[in-house]
N, C-alpha and C positions, 0 to 999 in steps of 0.2 A: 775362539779357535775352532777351526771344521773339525768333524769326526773323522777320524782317522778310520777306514776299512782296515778287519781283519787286525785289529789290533787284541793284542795278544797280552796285553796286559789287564787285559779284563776280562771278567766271566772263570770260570774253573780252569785252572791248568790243566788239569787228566783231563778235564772236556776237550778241551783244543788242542792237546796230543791226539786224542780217539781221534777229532774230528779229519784231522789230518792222517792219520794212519790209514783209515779205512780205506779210503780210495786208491791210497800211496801202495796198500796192499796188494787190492786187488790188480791194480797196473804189475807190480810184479808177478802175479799169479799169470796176468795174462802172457807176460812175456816165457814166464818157463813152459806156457801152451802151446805158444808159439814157436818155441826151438823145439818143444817134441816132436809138432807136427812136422814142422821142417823136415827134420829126420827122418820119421815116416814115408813122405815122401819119395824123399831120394833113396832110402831104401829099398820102394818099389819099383825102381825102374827096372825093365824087362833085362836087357844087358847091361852088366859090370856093374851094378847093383853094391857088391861089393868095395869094386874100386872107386865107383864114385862118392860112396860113403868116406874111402880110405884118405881120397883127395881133399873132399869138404874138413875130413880132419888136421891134414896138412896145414889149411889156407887158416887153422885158427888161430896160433899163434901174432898173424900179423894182423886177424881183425883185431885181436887183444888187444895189441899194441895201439890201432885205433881208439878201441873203445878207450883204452888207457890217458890219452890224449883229449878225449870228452871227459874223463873223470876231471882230471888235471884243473879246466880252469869252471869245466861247471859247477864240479864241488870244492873247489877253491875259491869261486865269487859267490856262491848265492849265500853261504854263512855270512858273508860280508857285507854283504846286501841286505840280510835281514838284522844286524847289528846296524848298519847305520840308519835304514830304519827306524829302526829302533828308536836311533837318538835322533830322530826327527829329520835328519840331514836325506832329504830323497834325492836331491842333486848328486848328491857323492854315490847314493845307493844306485841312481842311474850309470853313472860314469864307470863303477866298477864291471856292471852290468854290461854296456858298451867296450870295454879294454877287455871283457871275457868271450865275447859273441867277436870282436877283431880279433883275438887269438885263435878261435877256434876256425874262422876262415882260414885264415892264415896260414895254421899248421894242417889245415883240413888239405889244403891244395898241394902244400910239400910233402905231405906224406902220401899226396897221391902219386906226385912225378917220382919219389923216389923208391915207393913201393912198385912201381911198372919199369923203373928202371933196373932194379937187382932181384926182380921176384925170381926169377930161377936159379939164382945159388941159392938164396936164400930157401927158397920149398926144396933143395934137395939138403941142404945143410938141416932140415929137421925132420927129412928123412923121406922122403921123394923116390920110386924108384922110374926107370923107365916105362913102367907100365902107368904109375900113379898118376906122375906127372903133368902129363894133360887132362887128365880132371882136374886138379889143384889150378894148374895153371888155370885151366878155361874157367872156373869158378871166383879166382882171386883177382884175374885182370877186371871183370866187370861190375866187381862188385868196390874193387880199389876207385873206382872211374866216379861213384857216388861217396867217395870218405867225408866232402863235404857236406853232406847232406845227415849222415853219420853223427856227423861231430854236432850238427846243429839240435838234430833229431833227439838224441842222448842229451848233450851237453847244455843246451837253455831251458830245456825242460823243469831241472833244479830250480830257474830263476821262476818260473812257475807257482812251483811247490811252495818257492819260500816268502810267498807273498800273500800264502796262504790257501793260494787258487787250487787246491790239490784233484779235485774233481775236473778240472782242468785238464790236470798234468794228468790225470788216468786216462783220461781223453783221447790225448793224444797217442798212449802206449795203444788204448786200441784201435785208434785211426788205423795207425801203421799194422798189428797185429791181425785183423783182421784182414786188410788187403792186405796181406802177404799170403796167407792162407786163403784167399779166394785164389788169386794171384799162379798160385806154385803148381795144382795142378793144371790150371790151363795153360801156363809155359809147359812143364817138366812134359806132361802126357798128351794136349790134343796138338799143339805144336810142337811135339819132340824135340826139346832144346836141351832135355836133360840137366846137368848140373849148371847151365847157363843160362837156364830157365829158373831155376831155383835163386841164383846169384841175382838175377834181373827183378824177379819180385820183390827182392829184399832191397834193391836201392831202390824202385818204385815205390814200397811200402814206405821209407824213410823221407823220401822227398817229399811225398804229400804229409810226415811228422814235421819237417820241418816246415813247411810250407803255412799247415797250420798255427805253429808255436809263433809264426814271425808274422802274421793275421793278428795273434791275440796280443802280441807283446807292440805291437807298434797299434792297435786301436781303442777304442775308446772303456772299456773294461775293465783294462788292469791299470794297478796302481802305480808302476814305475812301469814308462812307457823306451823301451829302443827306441834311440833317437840318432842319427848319423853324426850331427856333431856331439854327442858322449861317446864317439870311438875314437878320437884322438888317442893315442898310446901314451900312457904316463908312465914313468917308469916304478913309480912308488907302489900303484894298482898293479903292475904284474908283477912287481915283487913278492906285494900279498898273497895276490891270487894262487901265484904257482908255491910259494910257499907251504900257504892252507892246505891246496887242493894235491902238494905231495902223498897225502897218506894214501887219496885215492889212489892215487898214479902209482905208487908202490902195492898198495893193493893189486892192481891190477894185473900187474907183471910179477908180481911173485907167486899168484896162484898158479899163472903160467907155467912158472920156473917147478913150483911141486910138483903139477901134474906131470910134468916130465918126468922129473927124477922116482917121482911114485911109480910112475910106468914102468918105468927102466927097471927097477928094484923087484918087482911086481913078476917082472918077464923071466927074469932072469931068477929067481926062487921059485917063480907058482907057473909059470906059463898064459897062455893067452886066456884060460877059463879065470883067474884071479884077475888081470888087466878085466875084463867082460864085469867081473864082480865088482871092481874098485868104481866102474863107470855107472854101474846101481845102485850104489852105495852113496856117491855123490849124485845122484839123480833124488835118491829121498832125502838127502842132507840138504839138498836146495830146496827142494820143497816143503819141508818142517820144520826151516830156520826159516821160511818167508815170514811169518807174523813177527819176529825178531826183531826181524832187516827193516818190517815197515815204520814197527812204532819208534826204534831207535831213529829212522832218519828222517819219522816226521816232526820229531821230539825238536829236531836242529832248528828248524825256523821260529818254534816256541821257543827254545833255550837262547836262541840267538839275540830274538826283537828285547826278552826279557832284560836280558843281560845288560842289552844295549841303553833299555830306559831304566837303567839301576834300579829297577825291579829285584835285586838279590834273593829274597826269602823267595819270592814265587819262582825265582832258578832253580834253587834246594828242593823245594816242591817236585817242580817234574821230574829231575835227576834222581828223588826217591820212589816216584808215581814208577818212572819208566823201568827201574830198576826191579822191583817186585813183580811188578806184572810179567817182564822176560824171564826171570829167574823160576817166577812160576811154571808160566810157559814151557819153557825147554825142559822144566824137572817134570812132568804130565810126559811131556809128549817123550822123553827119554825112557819112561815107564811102562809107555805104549809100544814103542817099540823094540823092548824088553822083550817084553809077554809076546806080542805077534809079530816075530817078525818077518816072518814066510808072508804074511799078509802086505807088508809095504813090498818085498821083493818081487811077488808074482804080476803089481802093479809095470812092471817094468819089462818084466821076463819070467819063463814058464819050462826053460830049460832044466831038468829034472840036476843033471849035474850042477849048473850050476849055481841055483838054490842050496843044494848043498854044499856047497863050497862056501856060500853069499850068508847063510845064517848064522855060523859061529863068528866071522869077522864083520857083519853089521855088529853083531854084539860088545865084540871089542870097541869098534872104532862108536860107538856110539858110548861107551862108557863115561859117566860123569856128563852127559852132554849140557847140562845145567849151567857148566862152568862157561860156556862158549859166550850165556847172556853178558856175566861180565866183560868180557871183552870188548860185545857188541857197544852195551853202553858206557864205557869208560872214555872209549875213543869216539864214540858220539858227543858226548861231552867236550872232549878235548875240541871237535873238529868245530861245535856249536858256538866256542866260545874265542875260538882264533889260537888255540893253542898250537899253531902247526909243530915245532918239534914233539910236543908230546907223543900227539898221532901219528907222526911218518915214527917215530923211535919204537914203536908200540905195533906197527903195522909191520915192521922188520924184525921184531923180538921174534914173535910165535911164528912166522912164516920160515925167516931165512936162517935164523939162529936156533930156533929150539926143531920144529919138523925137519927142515931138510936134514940137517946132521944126525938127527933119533932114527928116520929113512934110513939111514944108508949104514949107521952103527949096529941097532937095534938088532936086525934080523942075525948080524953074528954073535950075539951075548946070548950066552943060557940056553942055549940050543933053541932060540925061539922063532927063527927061519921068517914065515911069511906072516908073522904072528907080529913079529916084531913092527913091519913095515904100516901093520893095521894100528898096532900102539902108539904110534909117531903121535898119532891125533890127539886123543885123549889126555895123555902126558900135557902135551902144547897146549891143550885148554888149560888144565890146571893151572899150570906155571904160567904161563902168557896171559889167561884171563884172571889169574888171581892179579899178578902184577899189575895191571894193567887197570885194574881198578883200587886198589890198595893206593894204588900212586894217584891216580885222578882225585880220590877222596883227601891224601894226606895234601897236596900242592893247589888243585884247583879248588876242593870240600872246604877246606880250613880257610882259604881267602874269601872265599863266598861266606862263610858264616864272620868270621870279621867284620866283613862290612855292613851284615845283617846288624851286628851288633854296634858297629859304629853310628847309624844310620837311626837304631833306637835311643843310643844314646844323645843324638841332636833333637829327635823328637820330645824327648823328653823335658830338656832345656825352655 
């Protein structure tokens, strides 16, 4: 039998998490670079600087929904992909691969006709005014015009990752990351194109991501090659796929759905300096959960092939590797930003009010932040090992069942006002992330050790 590349059943487990993490990391690192800089940018444009910031924020709810749609069937196949793998079958791992790259054309294109067809009720329905409006607008029509390039850019990327190539997949995060920020000031400021100078670099950026993913994945390199006859539509593979990859697609749009209501809550108790603070607040939350995010979803393509070649103990292995190491993590770095935390906020902003304001509710909202690793990895688990209901049911507790309703109750109990809206967070860790792994361990923990055990007991024989 040939040797198998990138086989994952040999050599250290935490080795082949690290190995895959590290790159998986920094491609995320690059990317939150890249939406700063973005910002930056458009923030200095000479006139309406303001509003064209106001509009870029408009137009995000429906990139969401984009990006939502990449999550969908990228992280929906590539689990799938690297369980059958796994069991050797790269025929199936191909065709899954092919039914997720046809969907994402697919939806890539209807969601362009139909985000150009209703973009203006829709930017005025989340809040659009006559002044905003033609920044949103002129931002969203051209950047709707690349969704498929979006959906490829994001969404095959996973298939990437989960084949091991992960130096690959950072690759390509900085293809695209890199020209975009060459890119933005030569639209925005020496051709004054303003926020459709900004919109234009970002689909030029993605198109040469995609452009490259579909170079590596149809040549001679990788190990499960795009092939045009594995895009036949099966209906059993998009069952999968969108099954799995709901927890993404729930992920996706309910952050959306918070950010809103957090807003709303936010405006209406604290005013625009709390809104200002809450968008600092998640600007270091994203950036100090990044080592989290990496190793839990490099973990998936090791948890996955393992799984798949009944490997069981070596599953148990990374699912307690990846577990200490997060848990550590986020309890450090929850400590650090304890003690300093004027130090993460001035990263962001230097507005003397609103530091004040931003340091007692970093503190809140960072409470317990340790608990958040369990969430991280429980539903990395679920999603590693094809457990789709676990993880869309688990992606909906802490989101739409525990935050939003503590949002919107909180601030009127106990007199605790905007205090309350910061505690929504914290709470939802506990409860959501204790959950969420208490269950992973009792349903998915106890099956995997079974079969360790069953597995010994034929060895034994």
């Amino acid at each position: 039998m040939e040797n198998r590349k990138n086989d994952f059943t040999k050599g250290s487990v935490a080795r082949n998490i690290i190995n895959l993490a590290i790159p998986m990391t920094l491609a995320q690192l690059i990317n939150v670079l890249y939406n700063i800089v973005d910002r930056i940018f458009i923030g200095r444009i000479d006139n309406g600087a303001t509003l064209a910031m106001s509009g870029l924020g408009l137009s995000l709810p429906l990139i969401t929904i984009i990006i939502a749609f990449a999550n969908l069937f990228g992280m929906g196949g590539a689990p799938l992909c690297s369980i059958a793998r796994g069991k050797g079958n790269d025929k199936e791992a191909e065709e899954i691969m092919g039914n997720s790259f046809a969907l994402m054309v697919i939806f890539g294109i209807l969601l362009t006709i139909i985000g150009l067809l209703f973009k203006k009720p829709l930017l005025f329905m989340f809040g659009a005014s006559e002044a905003t409006f033609p920044y949103a607008d002129a931002y969203i029509s051209i950047y709707l015009l690349g969704s498929l390039f979006v959906m490829i850019g994001l969404g095959m990327n996973s298939f990437i990752n989960s084949q091991g190539f992960a130096k690959i997949g950072m690759m390509t995060v900085l293809l695209g990351a890199v020209t975009n920020i060459v890119l933005d000031p030569i639209f925005i400021f020496t051709f004054q194109m303003g926020v459709r100078g900004a919109a234009l670099a970002t689909v030029i950026s993605q198109f040469i991501s995609a452009v490259w993913i579909l170079l590596f994945l149809t040549g001679k390199n990788t190990i499960l090659k795009l092939r045009f006859q594995r895009m036949k539509l099966k209906l059993e593979y998009i069952r999968r796929i969108v099954s799995l990859g709901m927890s993404g697609f729930v992920m996706a749009i309910t952050n959306s759905l918070v950010a809103i209501v957090c807003n709303a809550s936010l405006q209406s108790y604290g005013g625009d300096i709390y809104v200002a603070a809450m968008t600092v607040i998640n600007s270091i939350r994203e950036v100090v959960s990044m080592p989290s995010s990496g190793l839990t979803n490099a973990s998936q393509p090791v948890l996955g092939y393992n799984y798949g070649a009944q490997a069981y103990d070596r599953v148990l292995k990374g699912i307690k590797f990846m577990t200490i190491v997060c848990v550590a993590y986020t309890f450090v770095m929850w400590l650090i930003i304890t003690l300093f935390p004027s130090f993460f906020i001035h990263i962001f902003n230097k507005e003397p009010h609103l530091i004040e304001v931003a340091i007692p509710s970093l503190k809140v909202y960072f409470f317990g932040f340790f608990m958040m690793a369990f969430q991280f990895a429980g539903q990395s688990v679920a999603v590693a090992l094809g457990k789709s209901k676990q993880a869309v049911f688990f992606s909906l507790l802490r989101k739409v069942f525990i935050v939003i309703p503590l949002t919107l109750v909180l601030p009127k109990m106990f007199g605790l006002g905007i205090t309350g809206i910061f505690l929504a967070e914290p709470i939802s860790n506990f409860i959501g992330g204790g959950a969420c792994y208490l269950t992973m361990w009792l349903t998915i923990g106890r099956d995997l050790k079974k079969k360790v055990l069953l597995q010994k007991e034929k060895a034994a024989l």
